[in-house]
N, C-alpha and C positions, 0 to 999 in steps of 0.2 A: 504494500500500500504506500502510496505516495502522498497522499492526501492533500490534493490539488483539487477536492471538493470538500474538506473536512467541516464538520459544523454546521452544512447544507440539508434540510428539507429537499427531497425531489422526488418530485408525483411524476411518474410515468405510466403512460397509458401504451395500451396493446402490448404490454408488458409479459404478456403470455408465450410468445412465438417473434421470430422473425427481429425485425431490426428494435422494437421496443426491448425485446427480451434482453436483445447485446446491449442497449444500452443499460437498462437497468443493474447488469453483471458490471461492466465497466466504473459504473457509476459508484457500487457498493463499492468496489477495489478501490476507489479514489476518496474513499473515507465518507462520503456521502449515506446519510439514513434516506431511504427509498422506499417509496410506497409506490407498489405495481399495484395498475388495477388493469383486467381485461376480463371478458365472460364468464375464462375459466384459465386454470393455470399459472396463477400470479397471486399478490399478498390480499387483494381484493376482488370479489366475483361484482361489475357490476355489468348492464347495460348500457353503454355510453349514449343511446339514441333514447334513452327516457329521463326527460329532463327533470322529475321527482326524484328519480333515484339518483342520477348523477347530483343534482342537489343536495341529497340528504347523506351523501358517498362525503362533498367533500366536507361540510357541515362536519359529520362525526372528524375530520383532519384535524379540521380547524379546532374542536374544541380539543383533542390532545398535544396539535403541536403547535397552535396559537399562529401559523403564519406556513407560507411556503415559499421555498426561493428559486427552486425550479420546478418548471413544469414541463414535459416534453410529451408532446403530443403524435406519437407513434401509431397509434390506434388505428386502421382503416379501412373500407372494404368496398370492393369495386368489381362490377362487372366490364368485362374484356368483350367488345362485338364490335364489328363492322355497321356503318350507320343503316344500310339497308334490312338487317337483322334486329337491329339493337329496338328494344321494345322503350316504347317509354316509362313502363312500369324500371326496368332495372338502368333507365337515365334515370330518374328520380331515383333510386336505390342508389345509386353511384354517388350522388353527391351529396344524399345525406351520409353516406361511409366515407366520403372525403368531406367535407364542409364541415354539416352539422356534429357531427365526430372531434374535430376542434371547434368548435362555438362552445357549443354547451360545456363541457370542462373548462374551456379558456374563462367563460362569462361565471363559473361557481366559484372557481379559485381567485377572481380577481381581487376581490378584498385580502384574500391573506397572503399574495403575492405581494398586494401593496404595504401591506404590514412588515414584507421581509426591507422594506425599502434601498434594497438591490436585487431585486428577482428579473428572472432571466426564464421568458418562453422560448421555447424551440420545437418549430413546425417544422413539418418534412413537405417540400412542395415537389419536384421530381424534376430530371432533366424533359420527361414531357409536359411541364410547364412552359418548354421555352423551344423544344422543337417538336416534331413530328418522326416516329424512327418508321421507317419503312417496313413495312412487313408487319408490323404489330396495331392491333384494330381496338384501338386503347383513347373511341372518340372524348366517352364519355370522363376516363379518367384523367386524360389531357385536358378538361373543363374542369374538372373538380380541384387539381392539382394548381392550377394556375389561378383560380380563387382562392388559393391555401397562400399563394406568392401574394395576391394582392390585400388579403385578410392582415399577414404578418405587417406590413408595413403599416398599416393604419393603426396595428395594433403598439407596434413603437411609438408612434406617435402620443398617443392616447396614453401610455404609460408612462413618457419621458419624463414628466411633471411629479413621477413618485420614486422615480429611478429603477424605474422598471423596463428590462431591452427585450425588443422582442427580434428573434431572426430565423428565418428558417433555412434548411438545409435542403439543395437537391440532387440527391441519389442519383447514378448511374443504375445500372442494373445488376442488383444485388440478391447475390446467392441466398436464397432463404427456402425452408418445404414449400411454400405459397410458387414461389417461381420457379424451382425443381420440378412442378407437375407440369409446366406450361413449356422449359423445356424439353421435358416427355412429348409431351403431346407433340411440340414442334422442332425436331431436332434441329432444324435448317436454319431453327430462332437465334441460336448462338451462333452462330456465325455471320449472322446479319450484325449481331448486336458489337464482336468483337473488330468486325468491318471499322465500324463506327469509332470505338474506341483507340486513342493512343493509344494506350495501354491494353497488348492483346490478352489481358484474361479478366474474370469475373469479381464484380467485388462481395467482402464479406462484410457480415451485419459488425463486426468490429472496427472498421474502417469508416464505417459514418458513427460509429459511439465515440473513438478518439476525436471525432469534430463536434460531437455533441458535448464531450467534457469540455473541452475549450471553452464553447458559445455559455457553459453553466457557470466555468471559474471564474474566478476575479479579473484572470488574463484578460478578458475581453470586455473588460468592464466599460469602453470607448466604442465596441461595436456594436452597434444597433439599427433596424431596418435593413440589414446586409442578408444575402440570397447567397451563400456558398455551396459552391459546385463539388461534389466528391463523385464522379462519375468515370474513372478513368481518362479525361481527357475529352469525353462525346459529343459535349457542347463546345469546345474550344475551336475545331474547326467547319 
């Protein structure tokens, strides 16, 4: 332990699996007290899409740790369709599992965010916030994600005045079970994707946790409304 988070409150959501899970691991190593919450499989079972429960989720926080200093917002869940397929039932489904999945947790914790009077959100917006990758039929999540980029900035705003930064991160294409079955399904997927990339190989859910401790430390206590790329390179050219 390095404890380059020591001292730190940090709610992490989708804390069950995949990139919330790494960071949450990450986070405890770095001296950080961390509370997961996802469905199932983390420190808390809730529903992040029912705004009573996620209310009364962070409420019970609040009254044992009086304040929270990070929040990171991993949680999300997306239907993958081409737009002549893509039903509108799973476009609305898509961005309540990207949107409303950070709203509702961002809008319960703000009071005790504000009470850490340096808290630090960290959204996950995606390199399909900023481009299009070929081959992958990812309409709806390209909408959802790039309302995740335009959320975060207002959300620094909004916060500056209590010393509160908001920034989100956007991923490359990262190794997790969620995307393991998708390259199953489409082997031909990875090698579009490492086309794309500098860097020809796949990233792991550890590789956006070391950027999410950053964006929690003190280290970056100057950056805020900032959009960082951890993608292998995919958006660079």
């Amino acid at each position: 332990m390095t404890g380059r988070l020591a001292d730190k409150i940090a709610v992490v959501t989708g804390a069950g699996n995949g990139i919330g899970l790494g960071c949450a691991a990450r986070f405890r190593k770095e001296g950080a007290t961390v509370i997961g919450i996802d469905l199932a499989g983390s420190d808390l079972a809730c529903d992040l899409l029912d705004e009573a429960a996620v209310a009364a989720q962070f409420a019970a926080i609040g009254a044992e740790h009086g304040r929270i200093d990070v929040l990171v917002n991993a949680a999300a869940c997306a239907v993958f369709d081409w737009i002549e397929n893509l039903s509108y039932e799973d476009w609305r489904r898509t961005l309540q599992g990207e949107l409303d999945i950070v709203f509702l947790p961002t809008k319960a914790a703000w009071p005790l965010l504000k009470a850490s009077g340096k808290a630090s959100v960290i959204n996950f917006a995606s390199a399909n916030a900023h481009h299009a990758l070929e081959g992958s039929p990812a309409l709806a999540h390209c909408a959802g994600k790039g309302g995740v980029l335009a959320m975060t900035r207002q959300l620094a705003m909004e916060g500056a005045p209590y010393g509160l930064r908001a920034n989100s991160i956007a991923p490359g294409f990262i190794r997790t079970a969620a995307t393991a079955r998708h390259l199953e399904a489409d082997p031909a997927f990875e090698t579009e994707v490492l086309r794309k990339n500098m860097l020809k190989m796949l990233g792991e859910p550890d590789d956006i946790a070391w950027c999410a401790v950053w964006l929690a430390s003190d280290e970056a206590r100057y950056v805020t409304g900032a959009d960082i790329a951890v993608d292998g390179g995919a958006t660079a050219w």
